[in-house]
Steps between C-alpha positions, in 0.01 A plus 500: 500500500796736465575696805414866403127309423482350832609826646230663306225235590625558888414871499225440316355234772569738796358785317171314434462271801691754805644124590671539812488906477321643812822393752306192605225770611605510887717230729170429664283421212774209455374124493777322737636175287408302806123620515247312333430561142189716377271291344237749311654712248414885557313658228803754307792253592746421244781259415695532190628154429778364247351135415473466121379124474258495802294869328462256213427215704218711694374611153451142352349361798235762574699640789606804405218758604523361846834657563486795229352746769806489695770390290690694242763263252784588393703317246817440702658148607836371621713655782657759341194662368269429807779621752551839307142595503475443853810688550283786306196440726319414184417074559366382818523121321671276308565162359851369507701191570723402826798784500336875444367463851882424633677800257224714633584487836865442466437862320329632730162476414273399763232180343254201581417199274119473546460208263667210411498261215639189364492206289420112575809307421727791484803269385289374213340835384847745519427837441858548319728231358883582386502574177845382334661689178547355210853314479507509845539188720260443803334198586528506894518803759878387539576646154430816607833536617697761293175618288409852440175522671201745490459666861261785563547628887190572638274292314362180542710300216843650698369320778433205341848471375700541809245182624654347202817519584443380875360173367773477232747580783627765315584849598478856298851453477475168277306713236483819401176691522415710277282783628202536245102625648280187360222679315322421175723232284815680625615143619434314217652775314791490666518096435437484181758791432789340747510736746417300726517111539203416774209697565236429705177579268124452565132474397491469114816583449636181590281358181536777270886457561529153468287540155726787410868358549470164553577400189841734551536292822363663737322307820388546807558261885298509775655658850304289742382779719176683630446795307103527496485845780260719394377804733307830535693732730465880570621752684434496861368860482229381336409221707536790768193653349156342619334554213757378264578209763095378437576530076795319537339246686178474291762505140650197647221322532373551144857417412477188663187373329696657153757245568267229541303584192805530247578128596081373462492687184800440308322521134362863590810610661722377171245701302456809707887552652723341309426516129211836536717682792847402438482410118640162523398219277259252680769222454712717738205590716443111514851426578533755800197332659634194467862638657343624786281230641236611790554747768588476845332754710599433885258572794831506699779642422773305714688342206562763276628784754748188574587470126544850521733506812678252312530778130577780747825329657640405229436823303633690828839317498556553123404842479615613856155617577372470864322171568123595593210320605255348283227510719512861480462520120132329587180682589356174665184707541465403127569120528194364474289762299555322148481158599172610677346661199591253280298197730207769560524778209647801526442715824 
C-alpha cells in the first residue's frame, strides 16, 4: 500500500469509527492498566483491528460473527503501517512481529503486546532464511564478512541481521548495510539484480526465489536463530478505555482459538487463505504450512519478554537508543487469555 493510500485509509478509519476521538472521554472514565480487565463487552463498543490472516481465519472457521459486533478490520499489517494508524488514532490493534513494539516506544508512542505467538521448534521452522545472490559466495554466517547486505531499520528482518552478525562475530563495520524497507519481493529483487548480496527473505519467497534464480545460482543458508515472534499490540489509550479494554480482551480470545484452528485445519486454510485470499498456488500454500510447523501459544510469558530483553540490548547499543524494559512492552493482564480460549473456546 503506497503511502498517500494508507494516509487515505487512516482518515477514512477515524472518520467512520471516531477511534480514539472523544479525548479518552474524561481522566476518570479511564481503566487503570493495573485494574482488572472487563470481561462483558458493552453493547456500542468498538475496536478497529489490523489482522488480515486471523479475519480470514475467523471466517473459515465459523468464528467470525462472534466478534463482528465489536470489531471493525482493517487491512493493515507490519509495523510501519500499524504504528502510523495508531499515530492517526485510527487502529486500536494490530498484528506484527518482535520490533514495532520497541520503534514505537523508542518513538514515542506509548504500546502493550496483548498476545503472543510462536512456533514449536523455532530453529527448525525459521520464519526468514538468508537469501544469497547469484554469483555470490556464502555457505556459512562467517562469509558474511565484506557482503553488501539488505538492512531495513525498524523492522523485524533489520533485527534479525544485527543477531546475525553477533553469532558470526561480526560487526556493522565488517559489512556494509545497505538500508532498503523489506516489503513485497523488494529483497529478492534486490538479489537477483546485485544490489545486494544477502538478504534475509521469508514465507514463500524463500521458494519462489530459489525456483526463480537458482538455476543463475542463487541459494539460500540458514541463520540459526529464533525468529518465530508474532504479537497483537495497541496503543495504551485504548487499553485505557473500558469498553475497548473488554473488545480487546474478548478479540484475543477468538484470536487464540484462530491460531489453533489454522494449524487443525491445514487443507481448509490452504484453500481459503492462501490460494482464495492471497492468490497463491496450493503448492505454495502447501509449502508455507509445511515451513511453519505448529504454534506456540504461551500461558506465561516469562521466556519471551527475556528474548526480548535480550533484541532490545543489542538493538539499543547499535542504534544508540535507550535500553528499556521488556516487561513493560507486556500487558500481562493478557497472558493467559489465548491460551485459555484455546483449551476452553473462546471467551
Amino acid at each position: 500500500m503506497s503511502r498517500k493510500r494508507l494516509f487515505s485509509a487512516l482518515a477514512l478509519l477515524a472518520l467512520v469509527t471516531g477511534c480514539g476521538s472523544n479525548a479518552a472521554a474524561d481522566d476518570a472514565a479511564k481503566l487503570s492498566l493495573d485494574a482488572p480487565l472487563p470481561t462483558t463487552v458493552p453493547d456500542g463498543a468498538k475496536i478497529v483491528v489490523g489482522d488480515p490472516a486471523t479475519e480470514v481465519a475467523l471466517k473459515l472457521s465459523g468464528q467470525y460473527d462472534t466478534v463482528s459486533k465489536y470489531v471493525q478490520f482493517a487491512n493493515l499489517s507490519g509495523g510501519p503501517q500499524t504504528t502510523e494508524a495508531f499515530r492517526a488514532h485510527a487502529l486500536d490493534l494490530g498484528s506484527v512481529a518482535e520490533i514495532p513494539s520497541i520503534h514505537a516506544t523508542w518513538t514515542g508512542l506509548h504500546v502493550k503486546i496483548v498476545a503472543s505467538k510462536f512456533r514449536q521448534d523455532p530453529i527448525g521452522h525459521p520464519i526468514y532464511k538468508l537469501g544469497i545472490a547469484p554469483g555470490v559466495s556464502v555457505k556459512t554466517l562467517g562469509d558474511l564478512r565484506g557482503k553488501k547486505i539488505a538492512y531495513s531499520p525498524g523492522q523485524a528482518q533489520g533485527a534479525l541481521i544485527l543477531k546475525v552478525l553477533k553469532k558470526a562475530g561480526l560487526t556493522k563495520e565488517d559489512v556494509k548495510l545497505i538500508e532498503i524497507p523489506s516489503t513485497g519481493d523488494v529483497y529478492t529483487q534486490a538479489l537477483a539484480g546485485k544490489q545486494v548480496d544477502v538478504a534475509p527473505i521469508g514465507g514463500v519467497q524463500i521458494k519462489r526465489y530459489l525456483t526463480k534464480y537458482g538455476k543463475d545460482g542463487a541459494s539460500t543458508i540458514d541463520h540459526g536463530l529464533r525468529d518465530d515472534a508474532g504479537h497483537l499490540y495497541g496503543p495504551v489509550e485504548s487499553l485505557e478505555d473500558p469498553a475497548k479494554a473488554a473488545a480487546i480482551r474478548a478479540y484475543v480470545a477468538a484470536w487464540g482459538v484462530a491460531q489453533e484452528w489454522i494449524d487443525k485445519h491445514p487443507k481448509e486454510w490452504i484453500q481459503g487463505y492462501y490460494v482464495k485470499d492471497q492468490g497463491l498456488s496450493a503448492a505454495d500454500g502447501q509449502w508455507l504450512v509445511d515451513n511453519a510447523g505448529h504454534p506456540d501459544i504461551p500461558a506465561d510469558w516469562s521466556d519471551a519478554i527475556q528474548r526480548q530483553q535480550e533484541t532490545i540490548e543489542l538493538l539499543a547499543k547499535e542504534t544508540g537508543n535507550k535500553v528499556i524494559q521488556a516487561k513493560d512492552l507486556y500487558d500481562l493482564r493478557f497472558q493467559t487469555v489465548a491460551a485459555d480460549a484455546i483449551k476452553g473456546g473462546a471467551k
